[in-house]
N, C-alpha and C positions, 0 to 999 in steps of 0.2 A: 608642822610643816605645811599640812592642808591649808592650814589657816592663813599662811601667810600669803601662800599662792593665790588665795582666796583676797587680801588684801592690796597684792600686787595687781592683781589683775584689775579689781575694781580701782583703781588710782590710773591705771594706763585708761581704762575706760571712759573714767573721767573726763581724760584729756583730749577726748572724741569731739566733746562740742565745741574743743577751743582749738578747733582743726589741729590736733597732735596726736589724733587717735595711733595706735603705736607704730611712732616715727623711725624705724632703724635705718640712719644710715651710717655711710662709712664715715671716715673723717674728709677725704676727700671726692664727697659726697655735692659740692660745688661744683669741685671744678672737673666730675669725670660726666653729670650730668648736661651742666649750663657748655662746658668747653675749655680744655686746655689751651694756656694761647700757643699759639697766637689766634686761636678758631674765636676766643672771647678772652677783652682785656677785663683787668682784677675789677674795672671801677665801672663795666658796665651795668646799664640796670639790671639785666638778669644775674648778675654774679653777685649784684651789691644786695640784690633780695632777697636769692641763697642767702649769703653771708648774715642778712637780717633774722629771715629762720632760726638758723643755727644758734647764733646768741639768745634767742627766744629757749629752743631745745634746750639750754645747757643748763639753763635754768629749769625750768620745767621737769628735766629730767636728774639733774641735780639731787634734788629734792627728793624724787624718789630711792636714787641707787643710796641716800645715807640711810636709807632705814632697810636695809638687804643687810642680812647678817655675814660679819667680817669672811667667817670661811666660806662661803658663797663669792664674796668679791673676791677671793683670792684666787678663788679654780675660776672666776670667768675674764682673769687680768689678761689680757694680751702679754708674750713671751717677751722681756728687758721695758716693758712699760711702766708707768708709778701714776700715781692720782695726780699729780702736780702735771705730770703729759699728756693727762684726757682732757679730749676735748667733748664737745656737744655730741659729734659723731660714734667716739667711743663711748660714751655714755649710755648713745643710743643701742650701741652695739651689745654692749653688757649687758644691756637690758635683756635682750633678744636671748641672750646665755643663762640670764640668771633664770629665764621662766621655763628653760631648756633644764636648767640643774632643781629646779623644785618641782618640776612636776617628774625627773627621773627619781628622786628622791621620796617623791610622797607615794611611788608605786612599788611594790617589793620585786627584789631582786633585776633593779635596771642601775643599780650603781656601777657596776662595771664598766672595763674600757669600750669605746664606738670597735665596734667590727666591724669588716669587711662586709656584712649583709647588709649595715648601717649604711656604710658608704656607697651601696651597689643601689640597694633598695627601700630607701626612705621617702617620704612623701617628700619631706623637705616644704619651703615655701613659708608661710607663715606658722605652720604646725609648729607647738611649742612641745610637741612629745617627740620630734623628731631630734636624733642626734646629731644628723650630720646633715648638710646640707640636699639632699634630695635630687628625685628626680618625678617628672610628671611621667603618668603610666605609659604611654607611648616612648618616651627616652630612657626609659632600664636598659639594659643590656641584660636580659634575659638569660642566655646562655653562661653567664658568668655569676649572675644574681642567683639562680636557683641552686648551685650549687653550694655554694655559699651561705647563704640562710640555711638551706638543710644542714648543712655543718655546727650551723649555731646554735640551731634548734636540735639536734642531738647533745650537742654539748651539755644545753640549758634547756632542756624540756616544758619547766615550767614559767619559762619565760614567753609571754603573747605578743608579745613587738616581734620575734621572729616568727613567729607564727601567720602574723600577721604581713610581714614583710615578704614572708615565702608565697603570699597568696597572692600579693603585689606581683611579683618574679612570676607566678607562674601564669596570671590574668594577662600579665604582658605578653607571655608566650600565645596566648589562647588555649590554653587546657584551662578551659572554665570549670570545670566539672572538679577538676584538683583542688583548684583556687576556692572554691565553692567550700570544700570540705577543709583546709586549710584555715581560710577565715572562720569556720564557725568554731575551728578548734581555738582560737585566737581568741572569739568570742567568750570559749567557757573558762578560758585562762583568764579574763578580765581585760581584754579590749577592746574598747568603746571604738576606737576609728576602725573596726571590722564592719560593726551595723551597716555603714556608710557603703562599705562595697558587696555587702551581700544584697542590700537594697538596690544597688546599682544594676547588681546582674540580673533581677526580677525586674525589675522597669524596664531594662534594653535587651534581657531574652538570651544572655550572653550562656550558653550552655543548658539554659532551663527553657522552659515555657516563658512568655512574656505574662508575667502574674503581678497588675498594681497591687490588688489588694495583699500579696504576699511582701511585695517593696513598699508597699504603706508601714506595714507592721516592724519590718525591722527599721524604716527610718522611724517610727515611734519610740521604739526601744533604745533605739540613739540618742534623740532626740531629748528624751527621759533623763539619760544619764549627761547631759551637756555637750553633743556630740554636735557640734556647731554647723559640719558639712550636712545631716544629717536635719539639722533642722532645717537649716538652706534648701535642701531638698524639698520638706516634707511640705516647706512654705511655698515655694513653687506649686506642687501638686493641689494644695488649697486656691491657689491662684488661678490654675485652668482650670478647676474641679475634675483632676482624673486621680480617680480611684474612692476618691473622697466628695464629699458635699461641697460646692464652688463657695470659698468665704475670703473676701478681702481681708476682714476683720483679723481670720486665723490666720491669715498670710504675713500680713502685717507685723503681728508680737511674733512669730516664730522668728522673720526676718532680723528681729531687733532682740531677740535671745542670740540668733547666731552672732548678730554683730558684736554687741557684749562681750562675747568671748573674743573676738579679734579676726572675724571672719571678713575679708576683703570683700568676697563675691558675694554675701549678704548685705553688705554696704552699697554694692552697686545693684542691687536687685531694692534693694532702697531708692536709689537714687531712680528708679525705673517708677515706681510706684508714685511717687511725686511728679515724677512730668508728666505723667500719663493721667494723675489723679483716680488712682484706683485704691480704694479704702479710706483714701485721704484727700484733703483737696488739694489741688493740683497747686504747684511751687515750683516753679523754674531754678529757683535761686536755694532751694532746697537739694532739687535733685543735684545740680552742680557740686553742691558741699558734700551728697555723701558720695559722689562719683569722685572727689578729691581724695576721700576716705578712704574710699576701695581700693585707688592707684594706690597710694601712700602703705596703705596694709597688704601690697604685692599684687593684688587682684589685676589679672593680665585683660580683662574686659571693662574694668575703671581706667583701667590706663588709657587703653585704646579710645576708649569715650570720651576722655578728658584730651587726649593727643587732637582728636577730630572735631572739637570745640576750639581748640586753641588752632587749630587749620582752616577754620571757615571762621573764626569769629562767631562762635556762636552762643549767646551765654557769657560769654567772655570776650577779653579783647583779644582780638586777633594776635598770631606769637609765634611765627614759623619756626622760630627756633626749639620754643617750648614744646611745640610737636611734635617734632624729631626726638628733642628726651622721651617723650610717655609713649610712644612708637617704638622708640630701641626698647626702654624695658619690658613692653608687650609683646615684642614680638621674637626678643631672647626666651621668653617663658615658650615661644612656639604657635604663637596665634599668629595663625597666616593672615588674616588680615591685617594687621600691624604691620607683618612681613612684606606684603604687598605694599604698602603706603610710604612703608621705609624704602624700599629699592626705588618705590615713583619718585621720592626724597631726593634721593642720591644720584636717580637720575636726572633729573630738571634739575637741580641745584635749589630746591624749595628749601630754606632752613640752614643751610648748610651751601659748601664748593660741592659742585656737582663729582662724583666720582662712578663713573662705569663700572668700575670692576665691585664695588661696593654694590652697584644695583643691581649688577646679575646674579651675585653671591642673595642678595636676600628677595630675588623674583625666585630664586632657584627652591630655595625653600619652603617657598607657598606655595610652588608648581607640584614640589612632591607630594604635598597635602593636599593637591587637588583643585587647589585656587587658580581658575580658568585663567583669569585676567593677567594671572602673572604669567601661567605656559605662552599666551601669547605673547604680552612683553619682550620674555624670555627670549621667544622665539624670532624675535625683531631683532632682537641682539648678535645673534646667529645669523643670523641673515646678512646684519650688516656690518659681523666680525665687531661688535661693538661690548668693550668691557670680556669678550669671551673671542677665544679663535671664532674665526668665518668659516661653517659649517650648516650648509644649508641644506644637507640630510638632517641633522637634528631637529633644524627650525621646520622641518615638514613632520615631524615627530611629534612635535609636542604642538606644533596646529593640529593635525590628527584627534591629538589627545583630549584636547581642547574644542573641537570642532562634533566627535561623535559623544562628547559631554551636553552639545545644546551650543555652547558660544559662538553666539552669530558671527561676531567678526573673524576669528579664527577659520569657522566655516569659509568664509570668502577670500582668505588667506591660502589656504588651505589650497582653492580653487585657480588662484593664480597661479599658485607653485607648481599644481600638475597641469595646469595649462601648457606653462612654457618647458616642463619638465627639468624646474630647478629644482636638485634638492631627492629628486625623485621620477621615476620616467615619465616622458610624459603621454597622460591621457587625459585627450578631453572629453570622454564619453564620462568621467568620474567629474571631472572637472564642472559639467554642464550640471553633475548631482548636487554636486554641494554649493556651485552659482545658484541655483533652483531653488534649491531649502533656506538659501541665506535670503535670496529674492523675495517669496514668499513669506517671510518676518519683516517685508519693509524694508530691507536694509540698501541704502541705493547704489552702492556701487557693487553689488551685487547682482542689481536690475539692471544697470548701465551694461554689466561684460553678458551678462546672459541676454541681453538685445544685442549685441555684437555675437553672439556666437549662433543664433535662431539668423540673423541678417548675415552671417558670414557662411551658416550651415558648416558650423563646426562642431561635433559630437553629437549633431543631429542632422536629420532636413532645414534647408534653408525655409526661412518663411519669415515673409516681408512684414506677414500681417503680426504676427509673435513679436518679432524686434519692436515696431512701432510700441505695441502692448506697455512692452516694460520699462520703454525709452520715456516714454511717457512718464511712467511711475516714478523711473528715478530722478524726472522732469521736477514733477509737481513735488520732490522734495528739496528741489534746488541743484542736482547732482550738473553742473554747467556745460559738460561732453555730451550728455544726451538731449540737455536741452538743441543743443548744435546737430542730433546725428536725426533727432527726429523735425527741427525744420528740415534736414536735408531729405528726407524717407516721405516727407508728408508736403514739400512746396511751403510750408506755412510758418511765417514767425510767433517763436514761443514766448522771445521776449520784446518787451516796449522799448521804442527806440530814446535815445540819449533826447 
């Protein structure tokens, strides 16, 4: 059975250079990507190119799923489906199951039904040792996950996927120090995707001391046994040289073992190394392919890269539409940038009908994660009852938020709100702090209200000669109100006449 996984996998690998590196989609994989209509009709070009794909895929992938042994196809058939009803999409899909059922099979005692620890706390994503669809570390449900694997892992003690899973459940929590011993229990049972996070919590110090050289070693030990995340990593840290000797070289083949095995985010750490020309000479048209690679093999930072090409034209031809597809799938996985890019989408009508309530739903998401640009947004929305109730104590909330984060404009936002005391009471001796800080960054309409408030001597002393100061500054960036306040303060025209 080793062998053949061993077989299947190099045949999907294959299909790397002939941009198919492993394709799973659904069957309606067209039309929930490109758009159901009426959003796009059957015979558009983006629908007719899908549709080109796929007939390429059925093929392609055809060929592989006849040499998958019969009872393998049986347990990966969709429930009242037959071979004469698959299409490209299923094919692809079985694929996805069949590498899910050989590698539970070439490992002892994972034939059994998916559990509840499966379904709570599996990696999920591209991982072909996971059972059930997954979740990334920050989306477990913790509380329900830990319970749950410890049940499994009593049940089945010498089973490492729960072992491993329970360390998942309890990393989520932040009991690193549990997760820590957990994993390496996972480890001695024979689980290769433990390496990955025991190395993770010595590089980032999660319960330990921050020790590379101790996250070297287990990403080696990963690394060793075919641990794809793990080489991904370890080729990264050859890439900056921490911990290790700086080697393009060693960067380079680890990146392309991890890909090999089917690794998204070593595709796109590929496609990085090409534009950038580091260990290799530099390829535009390279990096682009294996950034297509990465999206295509789940990788939420291929997407987004491939989405922001197809949004400026860059690399490629221009594709608002196309955007919007590799943005929804990146920023479903939880990349707030994506999140962000998608609500600006949704908002402007870039790609798509503009929908409000669509763009505050995914500013709100990257707001949680901390993505400045989008609490503001957010916070615009708020303000202007727009896509969300009008609630301008929130929208002074997440300016705040966004504001003692560093974000200038938020800062000046910020500034107005307790000026007139929307939103929040007002004071302008606070107001005059964050006019000030946003001033001092350049920002001009920043300079413009804090020249009105030195020349109005509001939350300060008036001073004639203060206002000029900044009237000026937000003058010479074009700001039009101060070019007017300071001819009025100075006698003197700022601008040339018609």
């Amino acid at each position: 059975m080793a062998a053949l996984a061993a077989t299947l996998m190099t045949v999907l690998a294959g299909q790397a250079s002939a941009e198919m590196f492993p394709v799973y989609r659904s069957d309606d994989y067209c039309l929930d990507t490109v758009g159901r209509p009426p959003k796009a009709t059957l015979d558009s070009p983006e629908m007719v190119a899908c549709f080109n794909r796929e007939s390429l895929a059925y093929v392609e992938l055809n060929d592989i799923w006849a040499k998958v042994p019969e009872d393998i196809q049986g347990s990966c058939y969709g429930e009242g489906r037959t071979k004469v009803e698959t299409g490209a999409g299923s094919y692809a899909r079985h694929l996805a199951c069949t590498q899910r059922e050989i590698a539970a099979r070439s490992r002892p005692g994972t034939g059994g039904p998916v559990t509840e620890c499966d379904r709570l706390a599996s990696r999920g994503g591209a991982d072909p040792l996971s059972l059930a669809p997954g979740f990334t570390m920050a989306d477990i449900d913790h509380a329900k996950a830990i319970p749950a694997c410890e049940q499994a892992l009593a049940e089945r003690p010498q089973e490492g996927r729960f072992a491993y899973m329970l360390g998942r459940s309890l990393e989520a929590a932040g009991l690193y120090e549990k997760a820590r011993q957990s994993y390496l229990k996972a480890v001695d049972l024979g689980e290769k995707r433990a390496f990955l996070n025991l190395g993770n919590l010595y590089e980032e110090g999660h319960g330990v001391e921050p020790d590379l050289a101790v996250a070297v070693a287990w990403y080696r030990k990963g690394a060793d046994a075919g641990e794809s995340g793990c080489q991904n990593n370890l080729a990264g840290l050859y890439l900056r040289g921490d911990g290790v000797e700086q080697s393009f070289e060693q960067a380079l083949a680890l990146y392309r073992k991890a890909f090999e095995h089917g690794d998204g985010e070593a595709a796109y750490n590929l496609g990085g190394l090409y534009e950038q020309g580091n260990g290799v000479e530099a390829d535009t048209a390279a990096a682009i392919d294996y950034y297509r690679k990465a999206a295509a093999a789940g990788s939420a930072n291929g997407q987004y890269e491939l989405a922001r090409r197809y949004a400026k034209g860059d690399g490629v031809e221009k594709n608002a539409t196309l955007a919007v597809v590799w943005y929804t799938k990146a920023a479903r996985q939880g990349l707030s940038s994506a999140q962000m890019e998608l609500g600006y989408a949704y908002d402007e009508g870039v790609g798509l009908s503009p929908e409000p309530a669509e763009a505050a739903k995914w500013y709100a998401r990257a707001a949680d994660k901390g993505y400045n640009a989008a609490r503001h947004n957010l916070a615009l929305f708020y303000t202007e009852g727009k896509g969300v109730p009008k609630d301008p104590a929130v929208a002074v909330s997440l300016y705040r938020q966004a504001a003692e984060d560093g974000y200038i404009p938020s800062q000046t936002n910020l500034a107005v709100q307790l000026a007139d005391g929307t939103g929040a009471p007002k004071d302008e001796a606070e107001a005059l702090k964050w006019f000030k800080l946003a001033a001092e960054q350049d920002e001009p309409v920043a300079q413009f209200n804090l020249g009105v408030f030195y020349e109005e001597g509001r939350g300060t002393r008036a001073s004639k000669k203060d206002a000029i100061a900044w009237y000026r500054k937000a003058a010479a960036q074009g700001h039009e109100k101060a070019k007017l306040a300071l001819d009025r303060l100075t006698g003197k025209k700022t601008r040339k006449k018609a």
